[in-house]
C-alpha positions in Angstrom: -49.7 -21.2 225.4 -46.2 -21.2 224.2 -45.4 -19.8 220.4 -42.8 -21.3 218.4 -42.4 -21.6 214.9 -45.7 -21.8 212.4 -45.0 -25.0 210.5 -45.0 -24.3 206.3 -48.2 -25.7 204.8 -46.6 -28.8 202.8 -47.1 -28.1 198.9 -48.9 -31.2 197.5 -47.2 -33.0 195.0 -49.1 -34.0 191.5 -46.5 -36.0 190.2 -47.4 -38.9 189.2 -44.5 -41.8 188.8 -44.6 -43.7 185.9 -41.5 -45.8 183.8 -41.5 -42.4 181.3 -40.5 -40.3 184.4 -37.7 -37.6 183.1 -34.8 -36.2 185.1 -32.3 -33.3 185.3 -29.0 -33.7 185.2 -26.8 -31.5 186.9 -23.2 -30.9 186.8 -21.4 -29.8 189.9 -18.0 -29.1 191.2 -16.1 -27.1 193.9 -15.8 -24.0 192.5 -19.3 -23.2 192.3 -19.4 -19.9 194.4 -23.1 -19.3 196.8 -24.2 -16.5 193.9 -23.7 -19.3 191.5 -25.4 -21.6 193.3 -28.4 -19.5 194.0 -29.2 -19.3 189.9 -28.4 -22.8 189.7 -30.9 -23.7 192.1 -33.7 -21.6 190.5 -33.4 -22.9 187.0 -33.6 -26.6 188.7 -36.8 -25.3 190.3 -37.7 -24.4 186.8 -37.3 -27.2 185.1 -39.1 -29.2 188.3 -42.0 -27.2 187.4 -42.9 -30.1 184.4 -44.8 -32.7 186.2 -43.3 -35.1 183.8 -39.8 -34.2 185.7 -39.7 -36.6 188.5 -35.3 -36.8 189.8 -32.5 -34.1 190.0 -29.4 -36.2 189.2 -25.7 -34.2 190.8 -22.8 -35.2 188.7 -20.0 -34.7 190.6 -17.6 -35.8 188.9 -16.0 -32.7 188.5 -15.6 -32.5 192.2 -12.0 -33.5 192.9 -11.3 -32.0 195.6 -14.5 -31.9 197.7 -14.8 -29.4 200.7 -17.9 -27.7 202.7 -18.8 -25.6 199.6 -19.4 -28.3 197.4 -21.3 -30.0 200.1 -23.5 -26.5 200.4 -24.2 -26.4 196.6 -25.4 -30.2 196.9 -27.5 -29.8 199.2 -28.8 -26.4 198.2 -29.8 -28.2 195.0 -31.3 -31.1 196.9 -33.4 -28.4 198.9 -34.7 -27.0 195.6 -35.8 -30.3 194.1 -37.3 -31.9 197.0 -39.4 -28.3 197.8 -40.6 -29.6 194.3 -41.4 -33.1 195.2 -38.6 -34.6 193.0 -36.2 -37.0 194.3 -31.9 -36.7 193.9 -29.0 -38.8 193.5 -25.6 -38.0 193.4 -23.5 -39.7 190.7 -20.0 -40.4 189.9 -19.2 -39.2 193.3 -15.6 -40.6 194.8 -14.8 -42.2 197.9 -13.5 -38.4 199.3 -17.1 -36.6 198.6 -18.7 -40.4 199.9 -17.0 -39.8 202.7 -17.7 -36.0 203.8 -21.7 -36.4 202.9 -21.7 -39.5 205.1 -19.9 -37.0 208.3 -21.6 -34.1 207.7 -24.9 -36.7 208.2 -26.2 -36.4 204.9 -25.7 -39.1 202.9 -29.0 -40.5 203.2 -30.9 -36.9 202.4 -28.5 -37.2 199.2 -27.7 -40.6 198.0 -24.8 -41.4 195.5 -24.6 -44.2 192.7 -23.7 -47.4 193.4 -20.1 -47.3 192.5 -17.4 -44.3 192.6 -17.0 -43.8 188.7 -13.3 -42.6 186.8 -13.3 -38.8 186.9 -13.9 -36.8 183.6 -11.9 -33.9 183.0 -14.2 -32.5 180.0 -17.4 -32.3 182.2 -18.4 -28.2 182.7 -19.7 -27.3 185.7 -23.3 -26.1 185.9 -24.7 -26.7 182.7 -28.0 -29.2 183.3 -29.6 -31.2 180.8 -32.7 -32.8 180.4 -32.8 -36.3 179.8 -35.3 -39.2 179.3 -34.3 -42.0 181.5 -37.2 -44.6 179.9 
């Protein structure tokens, strides 16, 4: 009998979709160091725990300059929201953060937008807001 790894009992999800479904939306850029990502990604787990809360939504449009670190903090937050049973899309990202998601292999684990939006210099990075997308 060979031993490996005891697989994590899945937690069931009780969300149930609907056209009121809520979201969080998260604002991330570069600078966000792996201490500050950590709280980030427990107050998204948080929020997550109101059923009504159904999608994590990244801004990253305060990512100019994207490197390995804003890719962790992404995906750190996606890990936090999907543990949860939400789903997560990546907005306003450019063609440079497009383009290291889709070689690092995971720009289908965290989608962007449709189209690369104009960066906004006002936007601070992570505050998150809770907004009704109905």
């Amino acid at each position: 009998m060979t031993e490996g790894p005891v697989p994590r009992p899945r937690r069931q999800d009780t969300r149930q979709p609907g056209p009121a479904g809520r979201e969080i939306v998260v604002v991330v850029d570069g600078s966000l160091g792996p201490a500050q990502v950590a709280v980030l990604c427990e107050h998204v787990a948080l929020r997550l725990a109101d059923p009504a809360v159904e999608r994590v939504a990244c801004d990253a449009a305060a990512i100019d300059r994207p490197d390995l670190q804003a890719i962790d903090a992404l995906a750190r937050l996606a890990l936090a929201a999907r543990r949860s049973g939400a789903s997560v899309q990546v907005r306003q990202a450019g063609t440079d953060l497009r383009a290291w998601l889709a070689f690092v292999g995971l720009a289908e684990i965290l989608p962007c937008d449709p189209a690369p939006a104009p960066r906004d210099a006002g936007v601070r990075p992570g505050r998150s807001v809770l907004e009704s997308s109905g």
